[in-house]
Gaussian input, Z-matrix of N, CA and C with variables (Angstrom, degrees):
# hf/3-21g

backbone

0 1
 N
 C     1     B1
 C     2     B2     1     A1
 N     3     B3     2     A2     1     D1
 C     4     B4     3     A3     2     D2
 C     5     B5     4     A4     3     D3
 N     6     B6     5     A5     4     D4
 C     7     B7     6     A6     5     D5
 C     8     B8     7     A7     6     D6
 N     9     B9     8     A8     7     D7
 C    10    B10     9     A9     8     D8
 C    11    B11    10    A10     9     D9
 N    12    B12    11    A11    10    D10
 C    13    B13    12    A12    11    D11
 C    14    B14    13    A13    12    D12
 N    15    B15    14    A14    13    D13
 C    16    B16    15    A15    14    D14
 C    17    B17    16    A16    15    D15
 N    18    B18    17    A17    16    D16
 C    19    B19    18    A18    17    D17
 C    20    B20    19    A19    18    D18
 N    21    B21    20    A20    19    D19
 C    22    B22    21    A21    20    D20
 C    23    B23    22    A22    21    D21
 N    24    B24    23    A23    22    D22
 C    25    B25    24    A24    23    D23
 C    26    B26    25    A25    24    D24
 N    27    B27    26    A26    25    D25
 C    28    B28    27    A27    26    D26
 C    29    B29    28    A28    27    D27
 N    30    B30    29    A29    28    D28
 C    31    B31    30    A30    29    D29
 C    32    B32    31    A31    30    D30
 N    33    B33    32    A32    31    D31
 C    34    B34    33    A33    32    D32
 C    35    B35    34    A34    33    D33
 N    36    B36    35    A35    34    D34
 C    37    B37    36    A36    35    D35
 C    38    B38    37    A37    36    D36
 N    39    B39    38    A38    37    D37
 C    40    B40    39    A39    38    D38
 C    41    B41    40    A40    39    D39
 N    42    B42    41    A41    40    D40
 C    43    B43    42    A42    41    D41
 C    44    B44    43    A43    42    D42
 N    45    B45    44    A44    43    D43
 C    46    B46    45    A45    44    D44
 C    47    B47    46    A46    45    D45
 N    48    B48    47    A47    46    D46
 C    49    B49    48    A48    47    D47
 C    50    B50    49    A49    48    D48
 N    51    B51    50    A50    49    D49
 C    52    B52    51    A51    50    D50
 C    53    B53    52    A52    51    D51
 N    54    B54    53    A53    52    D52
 C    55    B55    54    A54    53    D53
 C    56    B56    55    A55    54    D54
 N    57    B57    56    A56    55    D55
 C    58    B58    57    A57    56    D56
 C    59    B59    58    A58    57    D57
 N    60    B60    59    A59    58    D58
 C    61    B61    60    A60    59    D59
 C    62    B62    61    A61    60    D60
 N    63    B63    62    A62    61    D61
 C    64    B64    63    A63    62    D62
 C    65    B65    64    A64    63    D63
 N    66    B66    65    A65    64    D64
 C    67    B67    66    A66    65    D65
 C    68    B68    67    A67    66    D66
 N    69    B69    68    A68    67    D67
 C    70    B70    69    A69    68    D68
 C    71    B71    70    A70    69    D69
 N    72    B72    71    A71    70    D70
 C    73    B73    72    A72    71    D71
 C    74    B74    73    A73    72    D72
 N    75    B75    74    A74    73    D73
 C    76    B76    75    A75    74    D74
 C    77    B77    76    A76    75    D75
 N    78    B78    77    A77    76    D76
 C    79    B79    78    A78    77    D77
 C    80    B80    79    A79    78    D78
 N    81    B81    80    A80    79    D79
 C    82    B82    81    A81    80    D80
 C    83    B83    82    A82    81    D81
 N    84    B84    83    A83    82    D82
 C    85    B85    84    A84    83    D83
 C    86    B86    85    A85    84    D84
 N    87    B87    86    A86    85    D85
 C    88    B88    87    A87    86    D86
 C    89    B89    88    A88    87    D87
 N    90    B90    89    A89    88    D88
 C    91    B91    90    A90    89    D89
 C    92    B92    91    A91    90    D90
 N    93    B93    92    A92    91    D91
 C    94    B94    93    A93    92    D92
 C    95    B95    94    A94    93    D93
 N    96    B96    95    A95    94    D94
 C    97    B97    96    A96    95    D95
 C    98    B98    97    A97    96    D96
 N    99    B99    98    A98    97    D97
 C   100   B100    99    A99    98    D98
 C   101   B101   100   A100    99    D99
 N   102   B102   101   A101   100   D100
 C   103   B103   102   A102   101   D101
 C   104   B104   103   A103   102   D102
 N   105   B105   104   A104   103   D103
 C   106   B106   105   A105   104   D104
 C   107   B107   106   A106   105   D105
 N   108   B108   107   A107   106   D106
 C   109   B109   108   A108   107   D107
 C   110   B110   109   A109   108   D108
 N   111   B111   110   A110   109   D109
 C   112   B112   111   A111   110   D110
 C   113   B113   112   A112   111   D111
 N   114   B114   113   A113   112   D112
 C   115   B115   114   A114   113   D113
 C   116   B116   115   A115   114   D114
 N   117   B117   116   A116   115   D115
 C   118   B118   117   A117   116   D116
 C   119   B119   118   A118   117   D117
 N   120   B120   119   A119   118   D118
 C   121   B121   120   A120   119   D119
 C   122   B122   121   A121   120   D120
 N   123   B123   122   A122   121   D121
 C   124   B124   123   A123   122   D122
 C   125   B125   124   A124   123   D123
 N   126   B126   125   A125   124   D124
 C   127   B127   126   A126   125   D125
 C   128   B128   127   A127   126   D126
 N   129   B129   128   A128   127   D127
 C   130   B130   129   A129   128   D128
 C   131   B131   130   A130   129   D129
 N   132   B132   131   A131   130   D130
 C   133   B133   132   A132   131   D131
 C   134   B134   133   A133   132   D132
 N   135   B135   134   A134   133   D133
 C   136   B136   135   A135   134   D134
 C   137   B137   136   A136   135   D135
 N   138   B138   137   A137   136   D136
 C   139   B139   138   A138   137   D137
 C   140   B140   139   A139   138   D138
 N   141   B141   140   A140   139   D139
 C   142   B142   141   A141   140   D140
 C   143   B143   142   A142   141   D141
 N   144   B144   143   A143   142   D142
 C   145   B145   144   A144   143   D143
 C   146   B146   145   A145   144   D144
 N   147   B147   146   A146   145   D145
 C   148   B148   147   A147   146   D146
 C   149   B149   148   A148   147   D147
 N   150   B150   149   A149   148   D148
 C   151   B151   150   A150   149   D149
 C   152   B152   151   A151   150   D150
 N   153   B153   152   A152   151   D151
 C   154   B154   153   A153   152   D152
 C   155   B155   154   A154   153   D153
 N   156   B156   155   A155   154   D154
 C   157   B157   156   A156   155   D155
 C   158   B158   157   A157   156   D156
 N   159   B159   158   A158   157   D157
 C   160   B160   159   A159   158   D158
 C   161   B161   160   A160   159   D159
 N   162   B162   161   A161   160   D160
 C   163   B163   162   A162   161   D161
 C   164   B164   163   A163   162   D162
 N   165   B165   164   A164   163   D163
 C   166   B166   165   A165   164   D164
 C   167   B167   166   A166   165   D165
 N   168   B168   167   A167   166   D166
 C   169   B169   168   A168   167   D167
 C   170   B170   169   A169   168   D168
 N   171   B171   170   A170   169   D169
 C   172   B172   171   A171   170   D170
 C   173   B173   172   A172   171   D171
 N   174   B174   173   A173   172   D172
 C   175   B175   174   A174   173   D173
 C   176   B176   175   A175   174   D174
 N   177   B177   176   A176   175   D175
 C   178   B178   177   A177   176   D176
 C   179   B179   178   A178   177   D177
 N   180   B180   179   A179   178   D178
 C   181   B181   180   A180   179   D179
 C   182   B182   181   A181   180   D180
 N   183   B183   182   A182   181   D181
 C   184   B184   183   A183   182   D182
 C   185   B185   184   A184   183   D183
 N   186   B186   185   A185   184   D184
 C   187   B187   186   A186   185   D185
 C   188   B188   187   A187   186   D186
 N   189   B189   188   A188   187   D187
 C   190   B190   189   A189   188   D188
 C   191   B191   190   A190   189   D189
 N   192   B192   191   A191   190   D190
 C   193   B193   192   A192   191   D191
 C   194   B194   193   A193   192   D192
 N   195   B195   194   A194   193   D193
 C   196   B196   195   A195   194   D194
 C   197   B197   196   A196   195   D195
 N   198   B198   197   A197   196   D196
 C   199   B199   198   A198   197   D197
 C   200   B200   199   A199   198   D198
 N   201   B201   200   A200   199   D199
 C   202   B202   201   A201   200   D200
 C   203   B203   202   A202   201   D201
 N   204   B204   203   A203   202   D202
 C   205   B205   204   A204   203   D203
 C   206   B206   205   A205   204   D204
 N   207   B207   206   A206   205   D205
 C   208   B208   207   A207   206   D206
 C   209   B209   208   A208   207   D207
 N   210   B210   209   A209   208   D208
 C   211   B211   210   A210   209   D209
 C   212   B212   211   A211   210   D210
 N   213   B213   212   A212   211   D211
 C   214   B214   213   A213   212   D212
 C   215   B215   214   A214   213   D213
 N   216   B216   215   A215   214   D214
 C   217   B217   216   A216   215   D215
 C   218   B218   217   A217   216   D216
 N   219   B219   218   A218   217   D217
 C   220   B220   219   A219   218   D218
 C   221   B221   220   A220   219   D219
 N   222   B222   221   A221   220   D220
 C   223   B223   222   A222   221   D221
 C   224   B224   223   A223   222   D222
 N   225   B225   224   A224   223   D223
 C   226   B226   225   A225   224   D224
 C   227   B227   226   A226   225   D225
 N   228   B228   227   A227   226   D226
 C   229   B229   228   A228   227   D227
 C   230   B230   229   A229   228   D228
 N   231   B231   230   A230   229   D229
 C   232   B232   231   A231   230   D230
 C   233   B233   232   A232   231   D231

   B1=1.4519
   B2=1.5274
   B3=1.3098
   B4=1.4445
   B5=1.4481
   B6=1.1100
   B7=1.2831
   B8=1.8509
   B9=1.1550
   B10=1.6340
   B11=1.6249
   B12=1.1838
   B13=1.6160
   B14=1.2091
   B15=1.3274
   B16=1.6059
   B17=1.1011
   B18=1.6701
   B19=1.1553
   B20=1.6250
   B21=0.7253
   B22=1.7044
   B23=1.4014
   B24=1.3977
   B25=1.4651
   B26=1.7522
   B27=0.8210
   B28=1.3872
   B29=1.4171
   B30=1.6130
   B31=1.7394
   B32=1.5206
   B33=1.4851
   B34=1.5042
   B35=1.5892
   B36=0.9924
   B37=1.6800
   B38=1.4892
   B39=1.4968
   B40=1.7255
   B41=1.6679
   B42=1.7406
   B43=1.2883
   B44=1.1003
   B45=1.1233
   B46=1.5585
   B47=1.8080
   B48=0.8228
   B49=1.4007
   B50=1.4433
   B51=1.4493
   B52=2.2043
   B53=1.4011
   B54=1.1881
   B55=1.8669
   B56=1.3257
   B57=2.2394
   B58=1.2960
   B59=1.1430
   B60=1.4013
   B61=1.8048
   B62=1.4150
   B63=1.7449
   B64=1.9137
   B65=0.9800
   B66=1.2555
   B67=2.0214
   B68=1.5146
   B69=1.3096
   B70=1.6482
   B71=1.6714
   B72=1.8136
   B73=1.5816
   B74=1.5308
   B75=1.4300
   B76=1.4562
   B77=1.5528
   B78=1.4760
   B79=0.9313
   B80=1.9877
   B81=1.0756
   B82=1.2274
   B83=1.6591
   B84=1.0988
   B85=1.7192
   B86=1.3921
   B87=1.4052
   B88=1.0740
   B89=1.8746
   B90=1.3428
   B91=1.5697
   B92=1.6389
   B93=1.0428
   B94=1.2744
   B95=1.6387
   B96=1.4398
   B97=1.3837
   B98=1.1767
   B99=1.2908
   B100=1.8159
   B101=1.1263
   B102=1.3520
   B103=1.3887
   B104=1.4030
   B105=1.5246
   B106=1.4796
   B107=1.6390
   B108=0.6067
   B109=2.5900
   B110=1.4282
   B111=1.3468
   B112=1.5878
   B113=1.3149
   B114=1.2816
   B115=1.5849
   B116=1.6280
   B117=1.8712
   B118=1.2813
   B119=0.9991
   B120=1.7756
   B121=1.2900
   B122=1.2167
   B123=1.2124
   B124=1.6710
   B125=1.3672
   B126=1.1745
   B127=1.5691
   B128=1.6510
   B129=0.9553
   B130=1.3939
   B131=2.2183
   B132=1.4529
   B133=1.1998
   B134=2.0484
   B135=1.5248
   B136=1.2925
   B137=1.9588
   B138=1.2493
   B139=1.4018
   B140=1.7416
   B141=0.9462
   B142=1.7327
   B143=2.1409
   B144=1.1211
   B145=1.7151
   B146=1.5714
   B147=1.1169
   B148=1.8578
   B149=1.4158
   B150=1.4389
   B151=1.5796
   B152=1.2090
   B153=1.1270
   B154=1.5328
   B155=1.8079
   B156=1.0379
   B157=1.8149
   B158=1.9195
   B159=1.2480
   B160=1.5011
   B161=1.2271
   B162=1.4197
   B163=1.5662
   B164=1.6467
   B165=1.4287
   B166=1.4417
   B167=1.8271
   B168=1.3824
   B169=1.2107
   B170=1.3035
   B171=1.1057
   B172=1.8676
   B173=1.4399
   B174=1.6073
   B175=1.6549
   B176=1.3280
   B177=1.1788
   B178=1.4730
   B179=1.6595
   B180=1.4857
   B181=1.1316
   B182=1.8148
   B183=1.5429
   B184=1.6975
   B185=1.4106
   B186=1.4534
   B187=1.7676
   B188=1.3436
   B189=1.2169
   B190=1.3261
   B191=1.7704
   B192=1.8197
   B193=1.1654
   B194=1.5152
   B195=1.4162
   B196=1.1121
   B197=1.7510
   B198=1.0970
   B199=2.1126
   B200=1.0323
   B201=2.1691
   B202=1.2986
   B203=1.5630
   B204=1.5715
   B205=1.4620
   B206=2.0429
   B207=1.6875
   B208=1.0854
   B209=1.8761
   B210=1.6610
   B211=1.8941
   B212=1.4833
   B213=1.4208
   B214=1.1274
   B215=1.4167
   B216=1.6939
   B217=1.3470
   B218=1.2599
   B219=1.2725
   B220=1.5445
   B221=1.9328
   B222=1.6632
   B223=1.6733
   B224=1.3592
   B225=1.3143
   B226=1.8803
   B227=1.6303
   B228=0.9909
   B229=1.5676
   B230=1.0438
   B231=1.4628
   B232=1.5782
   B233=1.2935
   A1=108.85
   A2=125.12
   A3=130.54
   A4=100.68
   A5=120.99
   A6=157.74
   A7=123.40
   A8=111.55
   A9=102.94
   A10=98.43
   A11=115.01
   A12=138.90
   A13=127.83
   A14=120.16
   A15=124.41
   A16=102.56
   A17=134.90
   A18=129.55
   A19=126.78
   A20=161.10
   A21=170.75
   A22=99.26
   A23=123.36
   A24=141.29
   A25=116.01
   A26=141.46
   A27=135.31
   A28=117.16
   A29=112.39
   A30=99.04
   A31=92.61
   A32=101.20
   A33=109.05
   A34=116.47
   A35=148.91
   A36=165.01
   A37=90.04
   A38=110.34
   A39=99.44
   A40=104.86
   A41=100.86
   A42=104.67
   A43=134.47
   A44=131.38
   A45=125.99
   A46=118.14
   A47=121.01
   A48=131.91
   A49=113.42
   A50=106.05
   A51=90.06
   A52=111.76
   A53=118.13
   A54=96.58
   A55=131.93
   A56=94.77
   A57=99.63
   A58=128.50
   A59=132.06
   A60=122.66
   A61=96.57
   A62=98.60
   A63=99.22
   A64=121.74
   A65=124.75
   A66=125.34
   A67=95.66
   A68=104.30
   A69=118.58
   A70=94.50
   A71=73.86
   A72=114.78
   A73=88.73
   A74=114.62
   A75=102.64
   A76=86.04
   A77=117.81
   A78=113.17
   A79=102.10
   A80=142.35
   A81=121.58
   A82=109.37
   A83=118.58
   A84=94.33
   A85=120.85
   A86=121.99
   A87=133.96
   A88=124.68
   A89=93.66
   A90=110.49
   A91=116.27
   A92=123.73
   A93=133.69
   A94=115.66
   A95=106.67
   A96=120.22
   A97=112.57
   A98=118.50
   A99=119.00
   A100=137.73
   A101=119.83
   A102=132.41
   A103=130.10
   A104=147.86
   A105=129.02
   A106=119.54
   A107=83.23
   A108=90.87
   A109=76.01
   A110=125.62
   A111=135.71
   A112=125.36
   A113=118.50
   A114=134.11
   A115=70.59
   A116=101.24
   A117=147.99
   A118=91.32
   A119=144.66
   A120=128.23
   A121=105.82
   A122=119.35
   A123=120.38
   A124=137.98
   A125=150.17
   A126=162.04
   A127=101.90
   A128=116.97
   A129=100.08
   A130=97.35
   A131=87.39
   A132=97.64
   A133=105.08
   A134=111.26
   A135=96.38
   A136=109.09
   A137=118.24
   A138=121.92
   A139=104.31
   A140=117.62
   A141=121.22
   A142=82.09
   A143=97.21
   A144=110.44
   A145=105.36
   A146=88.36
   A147=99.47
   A148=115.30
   A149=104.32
   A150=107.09
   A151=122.35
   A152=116.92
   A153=124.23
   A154=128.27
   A155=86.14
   A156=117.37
   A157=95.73
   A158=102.03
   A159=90.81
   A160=118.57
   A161=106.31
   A162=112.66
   A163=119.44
   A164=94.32
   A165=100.21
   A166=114.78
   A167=106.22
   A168=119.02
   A169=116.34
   A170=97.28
   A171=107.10
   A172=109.36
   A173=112.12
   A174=95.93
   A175=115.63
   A176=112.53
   A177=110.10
   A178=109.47
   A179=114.50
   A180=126.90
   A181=119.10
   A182=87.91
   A183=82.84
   A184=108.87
   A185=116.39
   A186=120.62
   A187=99.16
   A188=140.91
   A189=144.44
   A190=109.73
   A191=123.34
   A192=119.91
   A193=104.09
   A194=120.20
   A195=136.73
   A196=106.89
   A197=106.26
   A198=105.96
   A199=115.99
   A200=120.81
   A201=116.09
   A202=132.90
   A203=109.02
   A204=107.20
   A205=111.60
   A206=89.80
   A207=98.25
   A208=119.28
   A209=82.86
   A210=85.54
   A211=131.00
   A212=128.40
   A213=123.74
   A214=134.32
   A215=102.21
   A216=86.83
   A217=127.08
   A218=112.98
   A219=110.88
   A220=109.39
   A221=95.78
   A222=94.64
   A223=123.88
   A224=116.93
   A225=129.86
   A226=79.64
   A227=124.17
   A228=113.45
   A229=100.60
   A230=160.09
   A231=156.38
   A232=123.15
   D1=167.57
   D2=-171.62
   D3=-79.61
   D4=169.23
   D5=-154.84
   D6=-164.86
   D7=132.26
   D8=151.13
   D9=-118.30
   D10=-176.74
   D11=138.18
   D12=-94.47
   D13=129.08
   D14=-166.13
   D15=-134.65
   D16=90.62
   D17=-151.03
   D18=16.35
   D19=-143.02
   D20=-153.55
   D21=-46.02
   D22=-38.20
   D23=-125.80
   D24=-108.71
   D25=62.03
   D26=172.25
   D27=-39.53
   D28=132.69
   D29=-170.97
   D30=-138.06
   D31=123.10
   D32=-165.79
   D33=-97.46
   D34=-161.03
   D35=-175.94
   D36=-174.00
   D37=118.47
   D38=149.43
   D39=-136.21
   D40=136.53
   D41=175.95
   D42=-39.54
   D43=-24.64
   D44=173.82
   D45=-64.86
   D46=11.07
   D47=-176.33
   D48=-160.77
   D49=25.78
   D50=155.35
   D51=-72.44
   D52=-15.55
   D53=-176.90
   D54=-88.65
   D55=15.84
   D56=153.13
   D57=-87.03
   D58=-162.55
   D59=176.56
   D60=-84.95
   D61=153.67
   D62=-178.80
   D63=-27.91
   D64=154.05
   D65=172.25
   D66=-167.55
   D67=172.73
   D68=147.96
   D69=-159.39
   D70=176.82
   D71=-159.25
   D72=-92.88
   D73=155.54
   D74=177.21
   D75=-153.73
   D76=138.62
   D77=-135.82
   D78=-143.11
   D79=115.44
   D80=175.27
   D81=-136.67
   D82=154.75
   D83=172.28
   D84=33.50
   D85=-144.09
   D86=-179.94
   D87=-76.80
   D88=-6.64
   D89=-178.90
   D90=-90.08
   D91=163.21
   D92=175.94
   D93=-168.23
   D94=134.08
   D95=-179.08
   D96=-123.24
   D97=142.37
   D98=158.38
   D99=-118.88
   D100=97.53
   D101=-169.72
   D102=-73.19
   D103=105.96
   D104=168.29
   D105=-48.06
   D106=134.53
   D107=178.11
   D108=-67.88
   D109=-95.45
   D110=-147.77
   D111=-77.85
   D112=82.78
   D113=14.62
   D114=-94.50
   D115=-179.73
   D116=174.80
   D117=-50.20
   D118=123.45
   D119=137.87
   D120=-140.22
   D121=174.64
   D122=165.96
   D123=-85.04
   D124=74.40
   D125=-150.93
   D126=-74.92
   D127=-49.07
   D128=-169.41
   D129=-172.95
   D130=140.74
   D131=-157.33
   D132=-128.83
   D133=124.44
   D134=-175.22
   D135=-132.04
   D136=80.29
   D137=-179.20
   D138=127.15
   D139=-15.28
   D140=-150.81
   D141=-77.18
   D142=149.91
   D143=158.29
   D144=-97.16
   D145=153.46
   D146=-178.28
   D147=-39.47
   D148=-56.70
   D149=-176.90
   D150=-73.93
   D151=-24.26
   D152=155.91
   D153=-45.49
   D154=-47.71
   D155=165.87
   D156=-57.66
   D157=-57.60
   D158=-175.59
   D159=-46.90
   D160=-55.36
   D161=-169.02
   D162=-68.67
   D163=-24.38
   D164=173.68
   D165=-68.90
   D166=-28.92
   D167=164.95
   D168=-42.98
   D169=-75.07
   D170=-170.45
   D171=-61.78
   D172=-28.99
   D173=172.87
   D174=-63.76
   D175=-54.16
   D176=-172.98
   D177=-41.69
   D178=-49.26
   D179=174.72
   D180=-31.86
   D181=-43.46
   D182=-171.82
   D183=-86.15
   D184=-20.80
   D185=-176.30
   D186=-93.79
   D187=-15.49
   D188=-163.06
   D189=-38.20
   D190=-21.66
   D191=179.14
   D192=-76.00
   D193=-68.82
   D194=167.21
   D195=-23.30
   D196=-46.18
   D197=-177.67
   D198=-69.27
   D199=-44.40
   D200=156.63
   D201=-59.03
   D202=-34.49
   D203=167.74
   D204=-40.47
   D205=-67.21
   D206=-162.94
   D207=-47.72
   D208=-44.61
   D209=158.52
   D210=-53.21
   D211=-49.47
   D212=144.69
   D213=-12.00
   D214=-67.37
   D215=176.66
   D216=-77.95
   D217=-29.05
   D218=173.34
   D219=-35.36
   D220=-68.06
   D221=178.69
   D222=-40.95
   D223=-25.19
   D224=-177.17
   D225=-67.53
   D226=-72.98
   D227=-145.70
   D228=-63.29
   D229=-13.17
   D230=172.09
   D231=-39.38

């Protein structure tokens, strides 16, 4: 599934779960988080420190068009 890089941060889509509401995988080292796009929140979190979580917040926040695009297309190709 697609991916960008967002400084430190790998932010994934994987097909087995578009027929939930938008999200990505966010991904660093050994950690992984899962965020909803609509709105931004945090779903589930595995290694991240709180403040880490923050910042991961606000990134998504600022690419958040670019994440729904990219979600989009993923769903087109289904």
């Amino acid at each position: 599934m697609p991916g960008i890089k967002i400084g430190p941060y790998e932010v994934r889509f994987y097909e087995y779960d578009l027929a939930e509401r938008p999200h990505a995988h966010v991904r660093r080292e050994n950690k992984q988080a899962k965020f909803w796009l609509t709105p931004i929140e945090l779903f589930q979190n595995k290694g991240y420190a709180e403040h880490e979580l923050s910042r991961i917040e606000r990134i998504l926040g600022k690419n958040r068009k670019r994440l729904l695009e990219l979600w989009e297309e993923e769903m087109k190709k289904r």
